[in-house]
C-alpha positions in Angstrom: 31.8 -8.7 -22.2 30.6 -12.1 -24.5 31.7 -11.9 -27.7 28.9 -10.6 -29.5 30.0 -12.1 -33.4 28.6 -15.4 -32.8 29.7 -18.3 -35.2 27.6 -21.4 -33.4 24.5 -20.7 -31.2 21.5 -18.3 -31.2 21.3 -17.0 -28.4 18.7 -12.7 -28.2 18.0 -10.3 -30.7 21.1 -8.6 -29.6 23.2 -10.5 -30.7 21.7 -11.0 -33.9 22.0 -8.7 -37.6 19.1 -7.7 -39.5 16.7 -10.0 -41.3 13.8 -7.9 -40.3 12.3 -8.5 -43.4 12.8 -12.0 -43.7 11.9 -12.7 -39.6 8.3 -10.4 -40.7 7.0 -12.9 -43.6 8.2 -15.6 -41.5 5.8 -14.6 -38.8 3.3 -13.5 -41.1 3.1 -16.7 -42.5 2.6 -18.8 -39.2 0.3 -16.9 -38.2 -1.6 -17.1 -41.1 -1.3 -21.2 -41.1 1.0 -21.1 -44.4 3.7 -23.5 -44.1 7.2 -22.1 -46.0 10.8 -23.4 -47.6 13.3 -21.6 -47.1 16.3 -21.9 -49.1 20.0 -20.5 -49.1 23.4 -21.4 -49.6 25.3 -23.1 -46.9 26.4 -20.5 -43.5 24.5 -17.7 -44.8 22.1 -17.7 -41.4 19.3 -20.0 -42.2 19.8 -21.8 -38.7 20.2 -18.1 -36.7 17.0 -17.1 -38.4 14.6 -20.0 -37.3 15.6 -19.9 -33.6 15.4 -15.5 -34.7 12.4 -16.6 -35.3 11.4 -18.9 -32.4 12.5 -16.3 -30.1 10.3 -14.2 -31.3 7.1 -16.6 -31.1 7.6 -18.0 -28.1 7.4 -14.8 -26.6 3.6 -15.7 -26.9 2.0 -18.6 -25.1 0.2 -20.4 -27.8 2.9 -21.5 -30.1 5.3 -24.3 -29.8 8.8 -24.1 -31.8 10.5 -27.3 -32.5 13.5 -27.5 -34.4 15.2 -30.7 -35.8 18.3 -31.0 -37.8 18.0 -33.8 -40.2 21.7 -33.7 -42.2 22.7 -36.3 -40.4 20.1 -38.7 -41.3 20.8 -41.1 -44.2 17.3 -43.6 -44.0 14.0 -43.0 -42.7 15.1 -44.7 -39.5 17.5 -42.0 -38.9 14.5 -39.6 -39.5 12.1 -40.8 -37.4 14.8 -40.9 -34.5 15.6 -37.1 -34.9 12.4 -36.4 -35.2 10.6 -38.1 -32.2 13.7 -36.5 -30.1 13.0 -33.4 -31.7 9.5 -33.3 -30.8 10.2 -34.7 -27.1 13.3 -32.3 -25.9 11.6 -29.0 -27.5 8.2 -30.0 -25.9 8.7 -31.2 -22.6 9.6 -29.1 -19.3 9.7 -32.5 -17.2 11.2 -35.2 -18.9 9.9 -38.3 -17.1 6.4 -36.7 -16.9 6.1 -35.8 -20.7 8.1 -39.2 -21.2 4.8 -40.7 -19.4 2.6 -38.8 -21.6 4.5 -39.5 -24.8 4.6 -43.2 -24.1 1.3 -43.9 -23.3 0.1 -42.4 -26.9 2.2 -44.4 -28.9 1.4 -47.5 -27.3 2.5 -49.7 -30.0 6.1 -49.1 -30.2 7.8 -48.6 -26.7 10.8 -46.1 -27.0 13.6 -46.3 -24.6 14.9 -43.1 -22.7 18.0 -42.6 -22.0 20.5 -39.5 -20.9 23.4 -38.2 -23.2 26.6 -38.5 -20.8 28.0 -35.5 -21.5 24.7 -33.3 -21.6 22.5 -35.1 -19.8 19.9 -34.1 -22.5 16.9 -36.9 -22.4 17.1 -39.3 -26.1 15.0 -41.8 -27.0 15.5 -44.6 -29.2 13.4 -47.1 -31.4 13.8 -50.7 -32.3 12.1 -51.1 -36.1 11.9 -54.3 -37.4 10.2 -54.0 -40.4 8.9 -51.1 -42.6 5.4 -50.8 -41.7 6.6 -50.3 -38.1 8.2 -47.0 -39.4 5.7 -45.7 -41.1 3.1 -46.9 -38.1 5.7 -45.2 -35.6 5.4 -42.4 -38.0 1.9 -42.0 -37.9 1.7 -42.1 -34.3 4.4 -39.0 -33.3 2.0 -37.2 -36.1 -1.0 -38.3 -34.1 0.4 -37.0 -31.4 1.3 -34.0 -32.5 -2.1 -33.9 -33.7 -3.3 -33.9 -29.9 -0.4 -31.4 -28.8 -1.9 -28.6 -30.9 -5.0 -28.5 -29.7 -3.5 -26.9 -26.7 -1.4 -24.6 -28.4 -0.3 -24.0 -32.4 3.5 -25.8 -33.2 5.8 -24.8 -35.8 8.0 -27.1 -36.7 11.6 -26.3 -38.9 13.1 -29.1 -40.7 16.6 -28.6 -41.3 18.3 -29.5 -44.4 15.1 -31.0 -45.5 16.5 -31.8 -49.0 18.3 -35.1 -47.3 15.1 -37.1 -47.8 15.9 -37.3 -51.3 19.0 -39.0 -50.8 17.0 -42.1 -48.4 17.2 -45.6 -49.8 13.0 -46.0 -49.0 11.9 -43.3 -52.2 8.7 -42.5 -51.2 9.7 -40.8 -48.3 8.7 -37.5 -50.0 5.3 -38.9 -50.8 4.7 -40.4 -47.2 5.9 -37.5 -45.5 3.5 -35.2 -47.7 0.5 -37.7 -46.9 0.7 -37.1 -43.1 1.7 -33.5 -43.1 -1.3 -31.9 -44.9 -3.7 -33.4 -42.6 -2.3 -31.4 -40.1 -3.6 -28.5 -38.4 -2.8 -25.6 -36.3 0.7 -27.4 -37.2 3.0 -25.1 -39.5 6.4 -26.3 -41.2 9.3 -24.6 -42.2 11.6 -26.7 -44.5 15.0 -25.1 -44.9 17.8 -26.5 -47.2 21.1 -25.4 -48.2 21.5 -27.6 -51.4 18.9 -24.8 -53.5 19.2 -27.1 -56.4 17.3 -29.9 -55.0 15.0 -28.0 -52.7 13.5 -26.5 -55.2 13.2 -29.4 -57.5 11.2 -30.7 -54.7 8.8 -27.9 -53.8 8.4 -26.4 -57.5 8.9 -29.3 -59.7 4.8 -30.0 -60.6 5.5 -34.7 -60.6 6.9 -34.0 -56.6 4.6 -34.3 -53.7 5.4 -31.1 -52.3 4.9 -29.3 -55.2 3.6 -25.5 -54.3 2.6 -26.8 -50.9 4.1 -23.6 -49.2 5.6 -20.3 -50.0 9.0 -19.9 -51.2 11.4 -17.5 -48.9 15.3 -17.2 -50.7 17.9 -16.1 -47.7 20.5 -13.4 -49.6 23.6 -12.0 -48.0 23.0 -9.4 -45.1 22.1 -5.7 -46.5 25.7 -4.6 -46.5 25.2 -0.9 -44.7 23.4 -2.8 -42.1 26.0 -5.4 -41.7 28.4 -2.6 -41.2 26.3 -0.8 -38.8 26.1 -4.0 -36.3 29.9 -4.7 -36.9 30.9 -0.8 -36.0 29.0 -1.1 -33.0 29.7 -3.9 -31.2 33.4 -3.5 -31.3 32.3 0.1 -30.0 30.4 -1.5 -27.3 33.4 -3.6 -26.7 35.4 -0.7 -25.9 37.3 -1.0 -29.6 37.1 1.4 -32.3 36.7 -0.1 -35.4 35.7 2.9 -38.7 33.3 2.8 -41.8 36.6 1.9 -44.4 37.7 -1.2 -41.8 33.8 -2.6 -41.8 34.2 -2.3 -45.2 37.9 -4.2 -45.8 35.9 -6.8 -43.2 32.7 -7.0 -46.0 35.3 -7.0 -48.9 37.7 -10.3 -47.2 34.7 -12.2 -46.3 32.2 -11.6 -49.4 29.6 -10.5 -46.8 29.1 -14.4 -46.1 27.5 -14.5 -43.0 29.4 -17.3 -41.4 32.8 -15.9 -42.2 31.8 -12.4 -41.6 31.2 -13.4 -38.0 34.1 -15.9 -38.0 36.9 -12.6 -39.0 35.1 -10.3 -36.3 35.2 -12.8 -33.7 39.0 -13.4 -33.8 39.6 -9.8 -34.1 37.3 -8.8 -31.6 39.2 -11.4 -29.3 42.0 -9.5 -29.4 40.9 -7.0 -27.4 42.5 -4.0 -29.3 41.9 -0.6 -29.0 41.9 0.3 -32.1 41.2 -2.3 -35.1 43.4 -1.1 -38.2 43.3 -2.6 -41.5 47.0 -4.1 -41.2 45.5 -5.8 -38.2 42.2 -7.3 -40.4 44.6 -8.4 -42.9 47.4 -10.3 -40.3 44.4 -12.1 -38.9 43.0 -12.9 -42.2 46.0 -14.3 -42.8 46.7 -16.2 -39.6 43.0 -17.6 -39.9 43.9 -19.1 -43.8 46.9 -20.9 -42.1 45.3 -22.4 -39.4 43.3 -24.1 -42.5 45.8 -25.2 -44.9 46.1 -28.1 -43.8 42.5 -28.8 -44.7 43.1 -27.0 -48.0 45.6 -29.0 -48.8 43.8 -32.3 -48.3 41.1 -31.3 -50.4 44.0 -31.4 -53.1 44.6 -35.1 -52.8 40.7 -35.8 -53.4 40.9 -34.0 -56.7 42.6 -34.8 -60.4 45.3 -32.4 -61.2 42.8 -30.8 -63.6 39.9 -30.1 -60.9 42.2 -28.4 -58.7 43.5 -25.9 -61.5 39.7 -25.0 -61.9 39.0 -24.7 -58.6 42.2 -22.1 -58.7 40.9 -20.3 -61.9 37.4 -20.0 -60.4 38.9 -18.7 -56.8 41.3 -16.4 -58.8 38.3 -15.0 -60.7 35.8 -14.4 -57.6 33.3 -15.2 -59.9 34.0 -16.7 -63.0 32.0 -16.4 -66.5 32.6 -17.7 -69.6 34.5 -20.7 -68.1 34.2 -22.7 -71.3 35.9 -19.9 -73.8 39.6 -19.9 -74.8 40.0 -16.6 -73.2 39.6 -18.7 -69.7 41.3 -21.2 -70.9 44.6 -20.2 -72.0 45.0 -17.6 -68.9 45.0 -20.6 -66.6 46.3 -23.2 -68.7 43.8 -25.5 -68.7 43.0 -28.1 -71.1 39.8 -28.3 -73.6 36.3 -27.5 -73.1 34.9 -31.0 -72.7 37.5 -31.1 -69.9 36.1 -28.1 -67.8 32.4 -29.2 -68.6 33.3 -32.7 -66.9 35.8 -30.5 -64.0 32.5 -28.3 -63.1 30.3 -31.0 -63.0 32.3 -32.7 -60.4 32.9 -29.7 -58.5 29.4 -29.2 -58.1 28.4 -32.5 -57.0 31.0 -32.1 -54.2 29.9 -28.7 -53.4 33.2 -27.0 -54.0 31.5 -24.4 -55.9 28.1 -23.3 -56.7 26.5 -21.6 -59.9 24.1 -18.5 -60.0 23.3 -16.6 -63.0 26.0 -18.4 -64.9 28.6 -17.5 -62.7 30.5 -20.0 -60.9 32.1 -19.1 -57.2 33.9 -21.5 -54.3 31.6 -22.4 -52.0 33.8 -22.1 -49.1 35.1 -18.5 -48.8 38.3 -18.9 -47.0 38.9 -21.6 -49.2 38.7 -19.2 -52.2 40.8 -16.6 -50.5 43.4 -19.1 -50.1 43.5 -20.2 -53.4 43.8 -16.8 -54.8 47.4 -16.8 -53.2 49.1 -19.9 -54.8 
C-alpha cells in the first residue's frame, strides 16, 4: 500500500489527521461569506488544511477553490504573476479555451501562455512596464474574478500572505484591501506562518486589514487523536505499532505535524512487523545524520555566542528565564545584554520562536540534534 504519513501533497480525507474542528469553522465561515486568517507556526498543517478544506467544498458544484502560494514573491510583480496563474490553472478544465476567455477580459495587457517542460502545467506571463500597468493588470484579474462568481462562489487561500509586507511598493496592503472588499460571493483565506507579522497586519487598528476577517490559530494535533491515526495506519499496513511507541513517536517529534509525519514515514518504509522503540530511536537517529550537514552549516552563519544559545535553548526544550544568571552560568554564556542581542537575531532568522515567554527551536530535528553536542 501508499504510504499513508504524507510529508508533501494532500491528497483524501484518509490520509489526513483530525482538524475537524478547525475544517467546521472554516466551512462555516465560507459559507457564511466571512473571509478568515489563519495563522500557525511553520509545518504545523496549514497547507494540508486548505486543500482539507477544498476537498471538502468542491464536493459541491457552486464553489471554486484556488490556492496560490505567494512565499516566493519578493515585489508586486511577483504577486500578480502567482496570482493570475493561480486563478487560471485552478479555474480552467481546457486550457486554450479558458485561455480565450481569460484573454479576451483583460484586453489591455496580453499575457503569454506557455507550458512548464517538465509538467506541462499551462503559465502565463506579463510584461509590466510601469506601475499603473500593475495595478491596472490588477484590477482587471479582480474584474474578472468578479464575473467568474456569478456562476459559482470562489474561495480563494493566499499562502504566506504576510510576504506583502516585505514588497519594495508599501502600499500593497492598502491596494490589495481596496480591491478585495468590493468583492462578492468571493471569500479569502489568508494563511501565514510568520504569526508575528500576520497579526500586526489583520489586528493592528493603522493597517488596512484591520479586523477585516475572523481570526483561526492552527495548534498542534490533539495528541490522543494523533496517536489513534498513527496506530492505525501502520496496522493497516500490516505493522504493529502499540499506545507506548505512538507515544515515544509524539515525545521525539514534539507533536510537530511535519516531523511527526516525516518519523512515521521512514519507519513505516521499513516495512517491519513489529515497530519497537529501539527501532523509533535508530531511525531518529539515522534521520539527524542525514541532516548534519545542514546543521552544521547553520553554525558558520552564526557568532560563536548565537550558536551556544541556540544549544542552551535546544538543551532546555523550552527555555524561560533566559536572561537570569541561573541560565547563564549553566551554559556559560556571557552577560544579559549579550543574550538580549543573541535572541533578537535568532528570531529574525527564525531559528527560534517565542510564546508565553518561552523560547523553543523552530526546527525540531534541529533542536533534537543540538541536545546531543
Amino acid at each position: 500500500m501508499e504510504n499513508p504519513f504524507l510529508v508533501k501533497r494532500y491528497i483524501s480525507p484518509d490520509f489526513f489527521c483530525d482538524r475537524e474542528n478547525e475544517t467546521k469553522k472554516l466551512i462555516s465561515s465560507v459559507k457564511n461569506n466571512r473571509d478568515v486568517t489563519l495563522f500557525a507556526f511553520r509545518k504545523l498543517g496549514k497547507t494540508g488544511l486548505i486543500h482539507h478544506l477544498f476537498y471538502q467544498l468542491e464536493k459541491e458544484d457552486h464553489i471554486n477553490c484556488i490556492y496560490i502560494d505567494i512565499f516566493s514573491a519578493n515585489k508586486l510583480d511577483d504577486f500578480i504573476s502567482l496570482f493570475a496563474n493561480g486563478v487560471y490553472q485552478a479555474l480552467t478544465s481546457k486550457p486554450m479555451k479558458f485561455f480565450k476567455t481569460f484573454q479576451d477580459f483583460i484586453n489591455q495587457i496580453k499575457p503569454v501562455v506557455s507550458y512548464d517542460s517538465m509538467t506541462g502545467v499551462p503559465e502565463l506571463s506579463f510584461n509590466f512596464n510601469s506601475e499603473e500597468r500593475k495595478i491596472s493588470t490588477l484590477n482587471e484579474i479582480f474584474d474578472f474574478l468578479t464575473e467568474q462568481s456569478k456562476k459559482k462562489k470562489i474561495v480563494i487561500a493566499i499562502d504566506e500572505f504576510q510576504q506583502i509586507t516585505n514588497f519594495p511598493e508599501k502600499n500593497t496592503e492598502a491596494l490589495l484591501r481596496t480591491m478585495i472588499q468590493k468583492l462578492t460571493n468571493i471569500n479569502f483565506i489568508f494563511s501565514g506562518s510568520q504569526k508575528h507579522i500576520i497579526l500586526q497586519m489583520f489586528t493592528a487598528n493603522k493597517r488596512p486589514f484591520y479586523h477585516s476577517t475572523e481570526m483561526l490559530n492552527l495548534d498542534k494535533i490533539d495528541r490522543k487523536n494523533y496517536q489513534k491515526f498513527i496506530i492505525r495506519n501502520f496496522k493497516k499496513g500490516n505493522q504493529f505499532l502499540g499506545e507506548a511507541e505512538a507515544n515515544l513517536i509524539l515525545d521525539l517529534t514534539r507533536t510537530h505535524t511535519y516531523y511527526t509525519q516525516y518519523l512515521c514515514n521512514h519507519l513505516f518504509s521499513l516495512q517491519k512487523d513489529v515497530i519497537s522503540n529501539t527501532l523509533i530511536i535508530q531511525t531518529m537517529y539515522d534521520i539527524l545524520q542525514e541532516y548534519e550537514g545542514l546543521f552544521i552549516s547553520f553554525k558558520h552563519l552564526m557568532t560563536r555566542h548565537q550558536w551556544q544559545l541556540l544549544k542552551a535553548i535546544a538543551k532546555e526544550k523550552e527555555a524561560e528565564k533566559v536572561y537570569s544568571q541561573e541560565f547563564i552560568k549553566k551554559y556559560d554564556l556571557s552577560s544579559t545584554s549579550s543574550i538580549k542581542r543573541g535572541i533578537g537575531a535568532l528570531l529574525e532568522r527564525e531559528m527560534i520562536y517565542e510564546e508565553n515567554g518561552k523560547y523553543m527551536v523552530y526546527d525540531t530535528f534541529l533542536s533534537l540534534w543540538l541536545e546531543r553536542q
